[in-house]
ROZA-17843 format. One record per residue (C-alpha): residue in three letters; x, y, z. Coordinates in steps of 0.1 Angstrom, whole numbers, plus 2048, in hexadecimal, padded with zeros to 3 digits. Each point is the difference from the previous one (the first is absolute). Example, Ala and Ser with C-alpha at 12.3 -4.5 7.8 and 13.67 -1.06 7.14 Angstrom:
<rs>
ALA87B7D384ESER80E8227F9
</rs>
This chain:
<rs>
UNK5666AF74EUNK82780A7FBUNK7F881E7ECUNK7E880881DUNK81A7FE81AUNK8158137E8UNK7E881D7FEUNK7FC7FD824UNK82780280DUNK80781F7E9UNK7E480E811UNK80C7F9821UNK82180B7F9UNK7F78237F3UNK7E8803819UNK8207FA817UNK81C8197EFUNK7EC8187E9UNK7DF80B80FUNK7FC813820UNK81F80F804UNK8177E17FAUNK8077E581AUNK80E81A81AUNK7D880F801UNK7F27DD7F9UNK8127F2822UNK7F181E815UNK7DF7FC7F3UNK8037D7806UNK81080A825UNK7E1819807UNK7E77E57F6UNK80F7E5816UNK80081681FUNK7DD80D7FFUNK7F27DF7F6UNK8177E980FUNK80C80E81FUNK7E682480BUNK7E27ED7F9UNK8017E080DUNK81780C820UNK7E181B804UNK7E77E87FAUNK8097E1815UNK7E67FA818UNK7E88057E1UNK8157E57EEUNK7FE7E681BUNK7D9807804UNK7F77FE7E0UNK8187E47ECUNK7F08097E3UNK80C8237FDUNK81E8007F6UNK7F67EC7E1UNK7E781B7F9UNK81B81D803UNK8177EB7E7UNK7E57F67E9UNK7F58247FCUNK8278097FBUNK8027FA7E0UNK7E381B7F3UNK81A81780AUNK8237F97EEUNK7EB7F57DEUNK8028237F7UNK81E80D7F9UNK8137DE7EDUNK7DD7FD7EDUNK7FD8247F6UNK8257FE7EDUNK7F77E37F1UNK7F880C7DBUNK7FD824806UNK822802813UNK80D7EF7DDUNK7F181A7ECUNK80B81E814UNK8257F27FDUNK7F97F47DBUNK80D7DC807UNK7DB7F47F5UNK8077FF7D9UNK81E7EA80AUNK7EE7E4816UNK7E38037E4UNK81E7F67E6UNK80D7E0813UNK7F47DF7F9UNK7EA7FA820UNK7DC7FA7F8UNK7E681D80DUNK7F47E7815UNK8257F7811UNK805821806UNK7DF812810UNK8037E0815UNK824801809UNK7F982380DUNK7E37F481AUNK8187E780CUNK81881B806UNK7EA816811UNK7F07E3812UNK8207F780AUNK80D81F812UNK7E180680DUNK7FA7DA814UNK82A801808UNK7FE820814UNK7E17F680EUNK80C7E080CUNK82280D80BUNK7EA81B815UNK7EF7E0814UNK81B7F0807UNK81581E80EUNK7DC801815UNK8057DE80CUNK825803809UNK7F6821812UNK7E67F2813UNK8157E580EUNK81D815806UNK7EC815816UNK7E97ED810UNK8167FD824UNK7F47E3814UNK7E37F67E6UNK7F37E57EBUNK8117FC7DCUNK7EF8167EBUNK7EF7F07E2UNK7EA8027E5UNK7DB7F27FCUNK7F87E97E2UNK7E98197F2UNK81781D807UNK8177E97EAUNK7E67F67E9UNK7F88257FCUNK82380D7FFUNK80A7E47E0UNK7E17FA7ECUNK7EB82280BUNK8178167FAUNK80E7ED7E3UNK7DD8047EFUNK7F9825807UNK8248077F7UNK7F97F27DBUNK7DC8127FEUNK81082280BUNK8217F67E9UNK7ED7F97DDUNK7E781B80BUNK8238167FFUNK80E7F47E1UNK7E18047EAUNK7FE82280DUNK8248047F6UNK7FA7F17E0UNK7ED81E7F6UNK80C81A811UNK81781D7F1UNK81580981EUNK80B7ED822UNK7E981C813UNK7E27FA7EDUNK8047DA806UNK803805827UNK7E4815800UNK7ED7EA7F1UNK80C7E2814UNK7F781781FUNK7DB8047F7UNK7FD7DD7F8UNK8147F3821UNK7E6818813UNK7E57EC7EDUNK8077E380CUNK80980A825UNK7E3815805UNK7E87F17E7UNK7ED7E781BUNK80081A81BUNK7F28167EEUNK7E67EA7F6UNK7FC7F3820UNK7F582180BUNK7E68097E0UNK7EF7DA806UNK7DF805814UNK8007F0820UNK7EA7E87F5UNK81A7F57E9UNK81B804819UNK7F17ED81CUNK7FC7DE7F4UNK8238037EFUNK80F80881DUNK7EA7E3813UNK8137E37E7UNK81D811805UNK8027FD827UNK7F77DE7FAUNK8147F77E2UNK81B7E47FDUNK8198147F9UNK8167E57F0UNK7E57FB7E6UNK8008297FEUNK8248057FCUNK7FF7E47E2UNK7E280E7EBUNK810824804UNK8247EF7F5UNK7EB7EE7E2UNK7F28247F7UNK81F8117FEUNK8107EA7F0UNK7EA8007E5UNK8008237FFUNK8297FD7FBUNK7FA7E67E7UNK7E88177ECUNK815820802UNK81D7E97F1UNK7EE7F67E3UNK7F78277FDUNK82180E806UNK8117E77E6UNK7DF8047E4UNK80A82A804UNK8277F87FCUNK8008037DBUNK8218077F4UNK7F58137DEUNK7E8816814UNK82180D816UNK8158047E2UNK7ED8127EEUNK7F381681E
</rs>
């Protein structure tokens, strides 16, 4: 686990200093995020917020499909394009140790900025709200901000970092990350629209009528076993001898 965490803090710290135009650029990308998500947005939305508890959740759970990207792009193909891979591959950190100490990393930024976003939302929406109620979270707005997004953030992470893996350049792993985030944003709407309606109409029957506790938990278990299996991918395709000699 320390060599994990190892792997993990140099990653955060170039991430930080090298990568993006230093920490000048990195701090104006950070500051950019925090006002659209967590000042325009909820401010803009906060009649919509109060109506529906659960939205926020949604909006923050979904957050994390979009910062994956970038940190899980560089991940092995930013290493090769600034020739730092051979070096990493030449330390004593097990293959394993180190495709997993970069998901943490990744991970990591991705649920900290998310989670910094919500609560410069909930400080907004209390600092603005005049003569009203304190402004607070739902239980499943929280449930989906910590575990939901915590669980999509690792799917889209190793779904980045296997790309990586493979990739020859930084572009080519965004580009694939791209088509593969649209997959899974647009996948089941898409589908929903090719289903016939007899399909459709019974589906969308159980849903209306669903417990949505006992939804929320099987979709949870599903993704999670989906992160558990791209894991075991990710680290059976890390193969230290392969990179070398590629």
């Amino acid at each position: 686990m320390n060599d994990i965490w190892t792997i993990a803090v140099k990653e955060l710290k170039e991430f930080w200093m090298a990568r993006g135009g230093g920490a000048r650029g990195r701090l104006t990308s950070f500051l950019v995020l925090f006002f659209v998500f967590g000042l325009y947005w909820p401010l803009s939305q906060r009649q919509a917020w109060i109506d529906a508890p659960f939205l926020p959740g949604l909006m923050f759970m979904i957050l994390p499909l979009l910062l994956a990207g970038g940190t899980a792009a560089d991940a092995f193909a930013g290493e090769r394009e600034r020739h730092t891979l051979e070096t990493l591959l030449a330390t004593r950190l097990s293959d394993r140790d180190i495709f997993l100490g970069k998901v943490l990393a990744t991970l990591a930024y991705c649920q900290g900025m998310t989670w910094g976003c919500a609560l410069i939302a909930l400080i907004a929406m209390n600092a603005s709200k005049g003569a009203g109620p304190f402004y607070m979270y739902s239980g499943s707005a929280l449930v989906l901000m910590v575990v939901g997004s915590t669980l999509l953030g690792l799917l889209m992470t190793a779904i980045g970092v296997i790309v990586s893996l493979k990739a020859a350049s930084v572009r080519e792993a965004a580009q694939w990350f791209s088509i593969a985030t649209l997959a899974v944003i647009l996948g089941p709407v898409i589908l929903s629209q090719v289903l016939p309606a007899s399909i459709k109409a019974p589906i969308s029957q159980a849903l209306l009528s669903a417990d949505y506790t006992l939804v929320g938990t099987v979709a949870g278990a599903v993704v999670l076993a989906l992160d558990i299996v791209l894991l075991a991918v990710g680290i059976a395709r890390f193969q230290r001898t392969r990179l070398i000699l590629e």
